[in-house]
C-alpha distance (Angstrom), angle and dihedral (degrees) to the residues before:
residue distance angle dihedral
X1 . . .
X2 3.76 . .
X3 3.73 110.8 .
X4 3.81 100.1 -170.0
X5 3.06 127.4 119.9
X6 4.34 126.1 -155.9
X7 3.75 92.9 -115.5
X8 3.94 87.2 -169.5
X9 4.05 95.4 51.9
X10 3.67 92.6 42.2
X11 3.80 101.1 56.0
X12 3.75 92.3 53.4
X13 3.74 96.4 53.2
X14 3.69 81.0 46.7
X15 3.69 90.6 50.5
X16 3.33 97.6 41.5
X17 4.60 95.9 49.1
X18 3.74 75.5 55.1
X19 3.88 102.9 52.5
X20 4.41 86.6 43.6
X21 4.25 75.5 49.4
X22 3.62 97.9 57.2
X23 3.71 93.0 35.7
X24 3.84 92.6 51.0
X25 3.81 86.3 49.5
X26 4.05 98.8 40.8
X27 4.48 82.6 50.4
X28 3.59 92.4 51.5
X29 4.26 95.1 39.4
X30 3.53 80.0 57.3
X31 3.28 109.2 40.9
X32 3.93 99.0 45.7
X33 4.16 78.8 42.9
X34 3.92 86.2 56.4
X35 3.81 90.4 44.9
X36 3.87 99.9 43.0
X37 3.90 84.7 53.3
X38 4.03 94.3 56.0
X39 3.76 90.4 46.6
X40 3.91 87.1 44.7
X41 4.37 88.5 50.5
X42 3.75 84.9 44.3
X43 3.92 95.8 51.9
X44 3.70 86.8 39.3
X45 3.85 89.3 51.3
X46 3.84 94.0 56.1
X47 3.68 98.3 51.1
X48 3.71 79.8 54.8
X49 3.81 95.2 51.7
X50 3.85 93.4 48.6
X51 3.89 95.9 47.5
X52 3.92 83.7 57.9
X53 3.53 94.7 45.1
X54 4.21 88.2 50.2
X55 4.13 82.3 53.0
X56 3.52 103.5 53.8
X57 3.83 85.6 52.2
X58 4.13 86.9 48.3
X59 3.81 96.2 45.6
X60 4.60 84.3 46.9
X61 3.75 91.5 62.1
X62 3.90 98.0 31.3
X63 4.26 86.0 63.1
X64 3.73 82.4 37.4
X65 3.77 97.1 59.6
X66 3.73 90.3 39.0
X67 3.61 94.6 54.4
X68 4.04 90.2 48.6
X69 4.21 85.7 49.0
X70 3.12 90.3 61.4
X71 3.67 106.2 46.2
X72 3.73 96.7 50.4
X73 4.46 89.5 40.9
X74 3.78 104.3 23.0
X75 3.53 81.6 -142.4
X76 3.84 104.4 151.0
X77 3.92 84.6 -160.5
X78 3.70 78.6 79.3
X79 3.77 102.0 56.9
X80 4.21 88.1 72.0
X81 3.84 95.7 82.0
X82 3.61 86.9 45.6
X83 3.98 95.4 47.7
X84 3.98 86.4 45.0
X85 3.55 97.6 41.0
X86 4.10 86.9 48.6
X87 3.72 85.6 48.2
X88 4.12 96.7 52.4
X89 3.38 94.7 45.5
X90 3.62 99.1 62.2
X91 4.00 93.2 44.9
X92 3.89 91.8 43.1
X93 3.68 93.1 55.2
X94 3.63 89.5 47.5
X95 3.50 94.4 52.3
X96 3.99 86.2 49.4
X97 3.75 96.2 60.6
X98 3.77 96.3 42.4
X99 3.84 88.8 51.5
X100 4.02 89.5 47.6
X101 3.57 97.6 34.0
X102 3.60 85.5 118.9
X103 4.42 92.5 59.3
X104 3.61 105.9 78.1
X105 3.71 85.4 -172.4
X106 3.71 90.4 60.4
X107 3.54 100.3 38.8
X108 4.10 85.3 64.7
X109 3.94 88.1 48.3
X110 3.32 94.0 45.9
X111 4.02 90.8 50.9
X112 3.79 95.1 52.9
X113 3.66 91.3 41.7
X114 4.29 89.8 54.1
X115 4.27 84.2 52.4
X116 3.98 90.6 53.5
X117 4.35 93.4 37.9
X118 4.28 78.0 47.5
X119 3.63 90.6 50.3
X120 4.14 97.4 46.2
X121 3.65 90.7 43.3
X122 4.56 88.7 54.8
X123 3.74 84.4 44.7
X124 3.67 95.7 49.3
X125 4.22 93.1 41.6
X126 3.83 84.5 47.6
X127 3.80 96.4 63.6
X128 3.82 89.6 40.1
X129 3.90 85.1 58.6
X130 3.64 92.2 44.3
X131 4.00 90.3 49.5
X132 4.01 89.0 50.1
X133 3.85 100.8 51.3
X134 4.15 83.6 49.0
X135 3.90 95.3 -104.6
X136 4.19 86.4 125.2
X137 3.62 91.4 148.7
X138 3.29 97.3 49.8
X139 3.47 92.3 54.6
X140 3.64 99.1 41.5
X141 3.86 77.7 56.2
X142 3.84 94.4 58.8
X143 4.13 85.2 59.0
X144 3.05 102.0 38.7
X145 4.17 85.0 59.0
X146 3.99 121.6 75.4
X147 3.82 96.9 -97.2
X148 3.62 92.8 88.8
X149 3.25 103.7 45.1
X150 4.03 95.6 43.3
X151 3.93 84.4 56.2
X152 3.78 94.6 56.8
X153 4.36 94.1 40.0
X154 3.73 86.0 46.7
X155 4.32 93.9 47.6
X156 4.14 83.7 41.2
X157 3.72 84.9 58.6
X158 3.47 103.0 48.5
X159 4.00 91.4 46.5
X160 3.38 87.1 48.9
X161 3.89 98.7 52.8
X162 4.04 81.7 40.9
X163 3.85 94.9 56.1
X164 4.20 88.2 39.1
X165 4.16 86.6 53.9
X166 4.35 82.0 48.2
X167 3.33 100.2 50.2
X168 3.85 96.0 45.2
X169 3.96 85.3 60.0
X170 3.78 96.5 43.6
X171 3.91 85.7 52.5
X172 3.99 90.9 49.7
X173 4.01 85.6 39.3
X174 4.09 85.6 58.3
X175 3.27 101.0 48.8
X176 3.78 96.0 48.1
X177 3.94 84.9 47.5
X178 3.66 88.4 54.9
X179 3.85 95.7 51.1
X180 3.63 92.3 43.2
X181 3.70 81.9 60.5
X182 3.71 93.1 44.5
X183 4.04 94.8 53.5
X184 3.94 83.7 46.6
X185 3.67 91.6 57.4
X186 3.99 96.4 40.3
X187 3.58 86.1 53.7
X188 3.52 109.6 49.6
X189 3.89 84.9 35.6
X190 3.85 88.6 58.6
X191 3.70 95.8 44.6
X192 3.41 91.6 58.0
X193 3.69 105.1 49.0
X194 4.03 79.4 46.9
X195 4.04 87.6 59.0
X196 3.82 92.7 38.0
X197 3.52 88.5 63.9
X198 3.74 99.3 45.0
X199 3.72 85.2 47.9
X200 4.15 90.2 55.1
X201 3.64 81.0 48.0
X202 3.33 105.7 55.3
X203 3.78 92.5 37.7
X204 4.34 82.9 48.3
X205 3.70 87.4 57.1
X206 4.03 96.9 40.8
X207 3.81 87.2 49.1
X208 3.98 94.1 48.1
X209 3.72 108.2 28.0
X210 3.77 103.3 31.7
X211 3.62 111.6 12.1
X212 3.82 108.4 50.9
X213 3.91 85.6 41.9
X214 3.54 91.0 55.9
X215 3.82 85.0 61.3
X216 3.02 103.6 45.5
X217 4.09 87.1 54.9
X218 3.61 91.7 51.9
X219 3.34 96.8 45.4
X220 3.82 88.8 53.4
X221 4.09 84.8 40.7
X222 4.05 85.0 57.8
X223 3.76 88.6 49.7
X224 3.44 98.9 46.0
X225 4.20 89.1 50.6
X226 3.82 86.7 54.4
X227 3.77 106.8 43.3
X228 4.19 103.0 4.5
X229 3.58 92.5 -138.8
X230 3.48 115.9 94.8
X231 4.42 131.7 90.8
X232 3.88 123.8 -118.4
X233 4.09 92.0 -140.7
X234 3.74 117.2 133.3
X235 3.88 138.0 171.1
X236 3.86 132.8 -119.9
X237 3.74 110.4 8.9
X238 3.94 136.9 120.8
X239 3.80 121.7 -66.2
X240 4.11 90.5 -108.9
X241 3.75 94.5 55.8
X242 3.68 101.2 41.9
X243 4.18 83.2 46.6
X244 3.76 80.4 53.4
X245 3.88 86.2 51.3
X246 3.67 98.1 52.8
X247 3.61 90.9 49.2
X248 4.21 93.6 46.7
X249 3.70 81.7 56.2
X250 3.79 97.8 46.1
X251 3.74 94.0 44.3
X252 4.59 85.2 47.5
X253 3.79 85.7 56.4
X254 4.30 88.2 53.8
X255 3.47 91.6 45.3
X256 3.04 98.4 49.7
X257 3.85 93.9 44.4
X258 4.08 81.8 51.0
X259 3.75 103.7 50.2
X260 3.34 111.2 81.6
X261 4.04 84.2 44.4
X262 3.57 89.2 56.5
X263 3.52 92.6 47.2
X264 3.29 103.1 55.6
X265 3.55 89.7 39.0
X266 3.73 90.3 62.4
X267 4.32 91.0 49.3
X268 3.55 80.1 60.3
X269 3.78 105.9 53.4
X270 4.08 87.1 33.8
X271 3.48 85.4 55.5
X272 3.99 94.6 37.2
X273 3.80 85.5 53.6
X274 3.97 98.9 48.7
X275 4.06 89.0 45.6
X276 4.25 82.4 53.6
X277 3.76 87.5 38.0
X278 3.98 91.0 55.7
X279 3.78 96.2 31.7
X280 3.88 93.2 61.3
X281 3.95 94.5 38.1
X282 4.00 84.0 56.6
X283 3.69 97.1 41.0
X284 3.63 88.7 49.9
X285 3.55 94.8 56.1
X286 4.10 100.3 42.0
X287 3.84 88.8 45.2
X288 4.27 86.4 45.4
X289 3.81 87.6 48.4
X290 3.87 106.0 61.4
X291 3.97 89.8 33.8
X292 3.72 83.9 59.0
X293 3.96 92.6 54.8
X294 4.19 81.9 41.7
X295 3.67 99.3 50.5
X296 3.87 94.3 30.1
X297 3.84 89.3 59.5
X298 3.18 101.5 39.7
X299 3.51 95.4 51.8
X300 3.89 85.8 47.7
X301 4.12 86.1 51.8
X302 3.66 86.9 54.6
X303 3.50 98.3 74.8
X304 3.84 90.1 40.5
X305 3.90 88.6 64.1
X306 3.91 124.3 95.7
X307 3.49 102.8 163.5
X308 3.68 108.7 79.1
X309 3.69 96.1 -144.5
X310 3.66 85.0 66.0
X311 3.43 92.3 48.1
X312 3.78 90.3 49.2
X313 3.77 85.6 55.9
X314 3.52 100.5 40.1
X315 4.00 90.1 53.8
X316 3.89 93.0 52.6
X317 3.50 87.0 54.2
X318 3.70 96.6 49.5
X319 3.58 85.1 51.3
X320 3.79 91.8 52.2
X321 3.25 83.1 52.5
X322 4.24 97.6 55.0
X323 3.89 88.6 41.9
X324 4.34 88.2 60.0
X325 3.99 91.4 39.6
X326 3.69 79.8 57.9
X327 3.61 107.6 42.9
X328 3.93 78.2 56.4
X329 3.78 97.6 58.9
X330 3.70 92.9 44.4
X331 3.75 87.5 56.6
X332 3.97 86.5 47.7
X333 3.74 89.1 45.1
X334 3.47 91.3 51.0
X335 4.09 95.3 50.8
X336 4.02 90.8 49.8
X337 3.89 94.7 50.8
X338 3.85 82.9 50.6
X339 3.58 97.3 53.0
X340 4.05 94.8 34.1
X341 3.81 95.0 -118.2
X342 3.51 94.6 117.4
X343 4.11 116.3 100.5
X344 3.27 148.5 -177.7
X345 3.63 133.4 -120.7
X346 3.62 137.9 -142.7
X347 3.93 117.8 -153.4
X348 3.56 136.2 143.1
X349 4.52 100.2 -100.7
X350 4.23 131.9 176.2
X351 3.57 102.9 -111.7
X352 3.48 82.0 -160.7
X353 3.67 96.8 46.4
X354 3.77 87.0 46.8
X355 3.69 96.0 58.5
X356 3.71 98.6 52.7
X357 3.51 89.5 52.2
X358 3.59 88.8 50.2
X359 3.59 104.4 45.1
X360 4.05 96.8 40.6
X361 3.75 89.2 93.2
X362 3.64 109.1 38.1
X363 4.02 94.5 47.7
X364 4.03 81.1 54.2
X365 4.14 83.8 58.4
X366 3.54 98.9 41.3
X367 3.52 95.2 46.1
X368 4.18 88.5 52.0
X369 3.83 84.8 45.9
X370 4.17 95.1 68.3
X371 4.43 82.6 -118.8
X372 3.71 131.5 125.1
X373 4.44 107.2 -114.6
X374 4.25 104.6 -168.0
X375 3.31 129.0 -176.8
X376 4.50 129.2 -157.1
X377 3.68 115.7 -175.8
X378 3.21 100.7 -169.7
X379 3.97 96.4 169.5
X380 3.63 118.9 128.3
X381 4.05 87.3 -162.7
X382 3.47 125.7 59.0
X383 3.80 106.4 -175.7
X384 3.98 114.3 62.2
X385 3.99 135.7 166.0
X386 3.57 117.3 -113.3
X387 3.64 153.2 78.5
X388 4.02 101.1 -46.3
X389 4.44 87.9 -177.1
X390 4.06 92.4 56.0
X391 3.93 89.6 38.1
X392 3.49 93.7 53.5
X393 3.98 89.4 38.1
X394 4.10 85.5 58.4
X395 3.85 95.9 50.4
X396 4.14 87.6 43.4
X397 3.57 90.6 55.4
X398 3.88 96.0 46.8
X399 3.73 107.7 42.4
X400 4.00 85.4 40.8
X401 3.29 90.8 54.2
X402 3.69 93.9 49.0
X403 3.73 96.7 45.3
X404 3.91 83.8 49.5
X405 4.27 99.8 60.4
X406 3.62 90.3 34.0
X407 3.80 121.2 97.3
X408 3.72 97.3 165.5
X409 3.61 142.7 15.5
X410 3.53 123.5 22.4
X411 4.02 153.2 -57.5
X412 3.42 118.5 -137.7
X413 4.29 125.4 -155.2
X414 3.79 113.7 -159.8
X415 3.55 122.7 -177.0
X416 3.62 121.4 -170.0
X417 4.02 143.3 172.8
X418 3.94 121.3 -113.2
X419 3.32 119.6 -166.8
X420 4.16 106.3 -178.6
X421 2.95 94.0 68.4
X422 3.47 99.5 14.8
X423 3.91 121.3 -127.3
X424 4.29 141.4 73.9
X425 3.62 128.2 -49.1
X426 3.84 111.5 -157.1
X427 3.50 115.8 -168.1
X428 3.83 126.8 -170.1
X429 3.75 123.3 -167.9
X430 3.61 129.0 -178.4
X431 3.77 142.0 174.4
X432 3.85 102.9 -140.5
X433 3.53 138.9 102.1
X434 3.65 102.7 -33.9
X435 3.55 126.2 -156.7
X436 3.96 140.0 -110.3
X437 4.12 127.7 -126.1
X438 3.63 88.7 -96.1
X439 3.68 97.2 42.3
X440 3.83 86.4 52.0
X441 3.81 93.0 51.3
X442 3.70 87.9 55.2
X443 3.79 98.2 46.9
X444 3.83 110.5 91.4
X445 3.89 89.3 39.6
X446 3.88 116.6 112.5
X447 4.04 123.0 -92.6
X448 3.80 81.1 2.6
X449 3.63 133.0 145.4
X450 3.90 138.2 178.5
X451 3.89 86.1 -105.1
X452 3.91 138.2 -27.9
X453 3.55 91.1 -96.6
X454 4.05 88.2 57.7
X455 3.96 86.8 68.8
X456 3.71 89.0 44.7
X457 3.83 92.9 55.3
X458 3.60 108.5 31.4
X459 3.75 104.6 15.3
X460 3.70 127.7 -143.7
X461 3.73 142.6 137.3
X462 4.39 101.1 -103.3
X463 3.77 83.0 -122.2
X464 3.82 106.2 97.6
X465 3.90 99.0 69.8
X466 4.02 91.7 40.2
X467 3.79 88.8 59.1
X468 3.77 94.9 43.4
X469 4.03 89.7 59.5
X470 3.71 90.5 40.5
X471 4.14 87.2 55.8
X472 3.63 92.9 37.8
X473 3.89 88.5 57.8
X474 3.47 95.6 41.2
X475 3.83 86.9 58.1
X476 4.08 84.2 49.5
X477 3.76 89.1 -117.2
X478 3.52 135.7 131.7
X479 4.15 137.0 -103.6
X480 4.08 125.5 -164.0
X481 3.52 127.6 163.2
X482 3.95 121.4 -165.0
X483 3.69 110.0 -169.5
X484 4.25 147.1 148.0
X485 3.44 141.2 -146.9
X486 4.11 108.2 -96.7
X487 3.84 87.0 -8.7
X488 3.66 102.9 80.2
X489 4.22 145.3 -109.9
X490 3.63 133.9 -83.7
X491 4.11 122.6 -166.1
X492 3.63 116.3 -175.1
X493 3.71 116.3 -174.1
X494 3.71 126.9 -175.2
X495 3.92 121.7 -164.3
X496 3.78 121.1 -177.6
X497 3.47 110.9 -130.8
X498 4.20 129.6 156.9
X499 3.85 124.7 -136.6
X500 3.47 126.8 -105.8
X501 3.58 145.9 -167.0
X502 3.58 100.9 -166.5
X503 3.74 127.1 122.0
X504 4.08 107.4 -70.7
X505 3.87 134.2 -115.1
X506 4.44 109.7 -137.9
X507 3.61 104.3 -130.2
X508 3.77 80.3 -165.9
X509 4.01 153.7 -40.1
X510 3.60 124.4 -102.4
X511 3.93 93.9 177.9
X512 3.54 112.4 39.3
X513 4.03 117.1 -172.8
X514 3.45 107.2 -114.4
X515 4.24 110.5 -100.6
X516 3.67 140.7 -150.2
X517 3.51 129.6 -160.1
X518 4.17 93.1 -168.8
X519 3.63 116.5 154.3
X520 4.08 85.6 3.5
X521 3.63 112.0 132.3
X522 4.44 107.6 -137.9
X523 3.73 122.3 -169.4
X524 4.18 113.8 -160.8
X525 3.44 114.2 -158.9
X526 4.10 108.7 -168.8
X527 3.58 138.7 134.8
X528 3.26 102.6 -158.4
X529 3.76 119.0 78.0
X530 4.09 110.1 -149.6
X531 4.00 80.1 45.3
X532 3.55 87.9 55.1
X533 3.83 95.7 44.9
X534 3.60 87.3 50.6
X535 3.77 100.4 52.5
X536 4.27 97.5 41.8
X537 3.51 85.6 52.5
X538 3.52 95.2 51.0
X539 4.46 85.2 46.2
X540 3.70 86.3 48.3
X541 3.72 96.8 57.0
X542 3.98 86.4 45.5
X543 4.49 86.2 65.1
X544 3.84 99.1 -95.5
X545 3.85 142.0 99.4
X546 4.27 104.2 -132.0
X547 3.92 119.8 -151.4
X548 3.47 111.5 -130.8
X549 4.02 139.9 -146.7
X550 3.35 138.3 178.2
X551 3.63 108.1 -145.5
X552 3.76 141.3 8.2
X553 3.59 104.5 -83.3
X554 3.54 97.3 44.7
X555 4.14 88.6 51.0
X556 3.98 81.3 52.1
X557 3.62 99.7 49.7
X558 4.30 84.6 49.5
X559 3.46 88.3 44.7
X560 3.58 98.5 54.8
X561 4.18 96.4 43.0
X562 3.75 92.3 46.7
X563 4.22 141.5 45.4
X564 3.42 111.3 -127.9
X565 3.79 135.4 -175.5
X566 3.46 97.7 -145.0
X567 4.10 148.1 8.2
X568 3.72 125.2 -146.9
X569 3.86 103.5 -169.6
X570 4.08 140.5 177.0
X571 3.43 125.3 -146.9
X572 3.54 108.1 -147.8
X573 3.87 110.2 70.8
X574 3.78 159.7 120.5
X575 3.73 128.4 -73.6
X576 3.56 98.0 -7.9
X577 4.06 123.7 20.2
X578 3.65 124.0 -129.5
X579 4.28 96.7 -112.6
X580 4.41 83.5 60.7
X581 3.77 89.3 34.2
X582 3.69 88.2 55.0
X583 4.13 98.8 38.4
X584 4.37 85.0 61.9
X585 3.82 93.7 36.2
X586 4.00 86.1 55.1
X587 4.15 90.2 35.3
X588 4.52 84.6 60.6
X589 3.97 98.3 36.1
X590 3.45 120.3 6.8
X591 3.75 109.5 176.1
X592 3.85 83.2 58.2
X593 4.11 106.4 112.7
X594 3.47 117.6 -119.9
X595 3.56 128.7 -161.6
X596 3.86 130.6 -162.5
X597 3.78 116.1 -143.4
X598 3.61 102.5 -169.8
X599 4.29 141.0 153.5
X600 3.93 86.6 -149.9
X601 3.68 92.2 83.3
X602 4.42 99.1 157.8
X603 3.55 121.2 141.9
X604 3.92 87.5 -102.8
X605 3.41 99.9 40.4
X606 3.36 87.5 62.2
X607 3.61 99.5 53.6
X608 3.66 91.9 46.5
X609 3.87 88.3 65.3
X610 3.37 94.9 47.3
X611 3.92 92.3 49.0
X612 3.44 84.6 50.3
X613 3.72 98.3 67.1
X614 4.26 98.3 -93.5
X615 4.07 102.4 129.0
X616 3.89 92.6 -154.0
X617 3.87 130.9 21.2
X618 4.79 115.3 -156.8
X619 3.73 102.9 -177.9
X620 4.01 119.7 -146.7
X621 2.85 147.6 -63.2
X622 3.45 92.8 51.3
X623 3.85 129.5 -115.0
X624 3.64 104.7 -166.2
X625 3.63 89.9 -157.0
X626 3.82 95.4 64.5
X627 3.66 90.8 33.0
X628 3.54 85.6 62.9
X629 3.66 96.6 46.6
X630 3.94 85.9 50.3
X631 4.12 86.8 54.6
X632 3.63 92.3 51.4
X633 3.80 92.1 76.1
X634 3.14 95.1 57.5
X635 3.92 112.5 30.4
């Protein structure tokens, strides 16, 4: 016999019972509600009708008593209960029959008690006459006789039979207000036991048919993850989850087909991904390594040069040469985002001090361009917390990009303040080239340019803009470009960053004191010879004669027979490398300075030196400007 049940089907009759359950409930709520209010009016309403009936009585013997007041005082202050009283009476009865207009029976008592409240009220007016034409005893006469007081027993009476009748309908009233109240209760009671038990039900089937199932196919699920060799078939449960059993147990069967394809499919892009890894980290540093002994010497030929055409020369080549070192840290850049090893810092940094840094070079290449380069700082803060190197990166990539697709104008850099949220906006406008919707969409794509004709022109890798909306996001801020064919570009970029009043981190030194290393005693450890050349020159000029080595061990051995003042030191070499080189040096003298002169110049890289036990870290190729800045610490 087939046990199953169609989970699907049986939940919406389930769901439906209980919607006709609520209804029936929410009808009779409201219909005993409806019901319990018109008894309520109607108890309400008789309260009402015997208050009245309690005045007209009041408002008889208030004119009464007036009308005796006067007689016995001929006071005419007296005659205002009576002309009140007279007054009520007729309103109050009024109001009676319109309220029981509905009570034939009281309509009739009502009638004969208006004749006798007509009657007392002609009596009472007669004596009041009487009394006013001087006849007093004749009208004290007329109440001291049995007319009178007949009047008032007889209109007692009738109020009294009236108020009887009332009461007798407020008691029925109360009772049928109290049952309407009953039936309300029964009814709402009843509905809800009926939707408690659908509920236990519903919860009876969940717990049987869909619930313990469920566990028992993830328990088989948690086997099958940890030895991939068990079934997902299980016994009396709805149609939908033993569908959902034969499929588990399909889909185990492909995975487990799959597995070993995925596996080794993953040793192959892990070890696809390491070779990349490697390959860049090597290319980096052999391409680093000759542009050091490029840059280094040319910067060294520099101050060789008196003719200024060779110096014109000489500093287009040395910006040749900054243009390469940077192609090849965009292509590092790029690598690191990919594998997620690039991060961000947090340090207190000069916006200030940032921007000159920033904007040294780029002014330089606007100004050669024939174009306009300003620049608003519009910053009420100076001292921020964040990573000064990406910042600076972001602004690089923007105004040189600017200055690079426009051939006349002007760029402009704004930097301003935002306080909700709090952070910088940096704004870069231009009047070049501009750019189209679909040139725009294109933009922050990888190895992509506006058009072909774009790399033809201007040059470049399609890498700069990419990593700038890669750091941007990594700093959780926010990148929008504005721009029109012919007319020009806009970028805006905001970064949230706090204020700070901590000590500050240089991002670098545009005026360096001039330094001497006289009578200083510098050991160069480096392996590779036009490096070598390039650095002892660059000593030399500085007042001193360095030693030199060319590997680890040898700088060790020097090290060890001599005391010097400071140790410039690569990492890469023969025989012993420059991290165990520098661990021994440090073991021997350890307040001796030692600098790392190394091509691997990565965030972590960099730390790992200085973790290591080197006190300061100048990356290659060599700029002999910040190498100098570096050696000012220390000389």
């Amino acid at each position: 016999m087939d046990s199953r049940i169609n989970l699907s089907r049986t939940l919406n009759s389930y769901l439906l019972l209980s919607i006709g359950v609520l209804i029936i409930n929410l009808s009779v709520f409201l219909f005993g509600r409806q019901a319990s209010n018109e008894r309520e009016v109607w108890v309400t309403h008789t309260h009402e009708v015997l208050d009245l009936s309690h005045q007209v009585f009041t408002s008889i013997q208030n004119a009464e008593t007036g009308q005796r007041g006067y007689l016995l005082t001929l006071d005419k202050r007296y005659l205002a209960p009576y002309l009140l009283g007279k007054a009520n009476v007729t309103k109050q009865l009024t109001a009676l029959k319109t309220k029981t207009s509905d009570n034939q029976q009281h309509q009739q008592l009502l009638e004969e008690l208006g004749e006798l409240i007509s009657k007392k009220l002609t009596e009472l007016q007669q004596t009041i006459d009487l009394a006013e034409q001087g006849e007093v005893n004749s009208a004290l006469a007329v109440v001291k006789s049995d007319i009178g007081q007949a009047l008032m027993e007889d209109i007692r009476g009738k109020l009294a039979q009236f108020k009887a009748t009332e009461r007798a309908l407020l008691s029925i009233r109360k009772d049928k207000h109290e049952e309407a109240k009953r039936y309300q209760f029964y009814g709402v009671a009843f509905a809800a036991l009926l939707l408690t038990a659908i509920v236990f039900t519903t919860a009876v089937i969940f717990k049987f048919r869909i619930i313990n199932p469920i566990k028992k196919l993830t328990q088989k699920a948690v086997i099958y993850t940890e030895k991939k060799n068990t079934g997902f078939h299980i016994d009396k449960s709805s149609e939908e989850v033993e569908q959902l059993s034969l499929t588990l147990n399909e889909m185990s069967r492909s995975i487990t087909d799959s597995l070993s394809a995925l596996e080794q499919a993953k040793e192959q892009s892990e070890k696809h991904a390491k070779v990349k890894s490697t390959f860049l980290a090597n290319m980096s540093h052999e391409i680093r390594t000759p542009l050091n002994g490029v840059f280094g010497t040319l910067q060294l030929l520099n101050k060789e040069l008196s003719t200024e055409k060779g110096k014109s020369l000489l500093d287009r080549a040395i910006y040749s040469v900054r243009s390469l070192n940077s192609i090849v840290n965009d292509i590092l850049d790029i690598s690191k985002l990919e594998e997620g090893k690039l991060t961000i810092e947090t340090v207190p940094f000069s916006l200030s001090e940032l921007m000159e840094v920033a904007l040294t070079d780029v002014s330089i290449t606007a100004h050669a361009k024939g174009i306009a380069f300003l620049f608003y700082n519009e910053c009420e803060h100076d001292e921020w917390l964040g990573d000064p190197v990406r910042i600076k990166q972001i602004i690089d990539n923007l105004v040189s990009n600017a200055i690079k697709f426009t051939d006349e104008g002007e760029v402009v850099l704004t930097v301003s303040e935002s306080n909700a949220p709090e952070g910088i906006l940096i704004k870069v406008k231009d009047s070049g080239i501009g750019m189209t919707p679909a040139e725009q969409n294109r933009l922050f794509d990888r190895f992509e340019q506006a058009d072909t004709s774009i790399t033809r022109r201007f040059g470049g890798t399609g890498l700069g803009m990419s990593i700038t909306q890669q750091l941007v996001s990594m700093m959780d801020g926010d990148i929008s470009l504005e721009s029109e064919r012919n007319k020009g570009s806009e970028f805006s970029v905001f970064i949230p960053l706090k204020t700070t009043e901590l000590a500050l981190e240089s991002v670098g030194q545009s005026d360096i004191e001039p330094i001497t290393l006289k009578e200083k005693k510098v050991l160069i450890v480096e392996d590779n010879e036009i490096n070598m050349l390039v650095i002892s020159e660059a000593i030399r000029d500085l007042g001193t004669e360095p030693t030199a080595a060319e590997n680890g061990q040898e700088g060790v051995d020097a090290f060890k027979n001599n005391d010097f003042d400071l140790v410039l030191m690569d990492i890469q070499m023969p025989v012993l490398d420059g991290i165990e080189a520098c661990k021994i040096m440090k073991s021997v003298s350890p307040h001796v300075p030692i600098l790392a002169l190394t091509a691997n110049v990565m965030t972590e890289d960099k730390s790992t030196y200085i973790a290591c036990g080197f006190d300061a870290v100048i990356g290659k190729p060599l700029d002999l400007s910040e190498f100098y800045a570096v050696l000012s610490d220390f000389a």
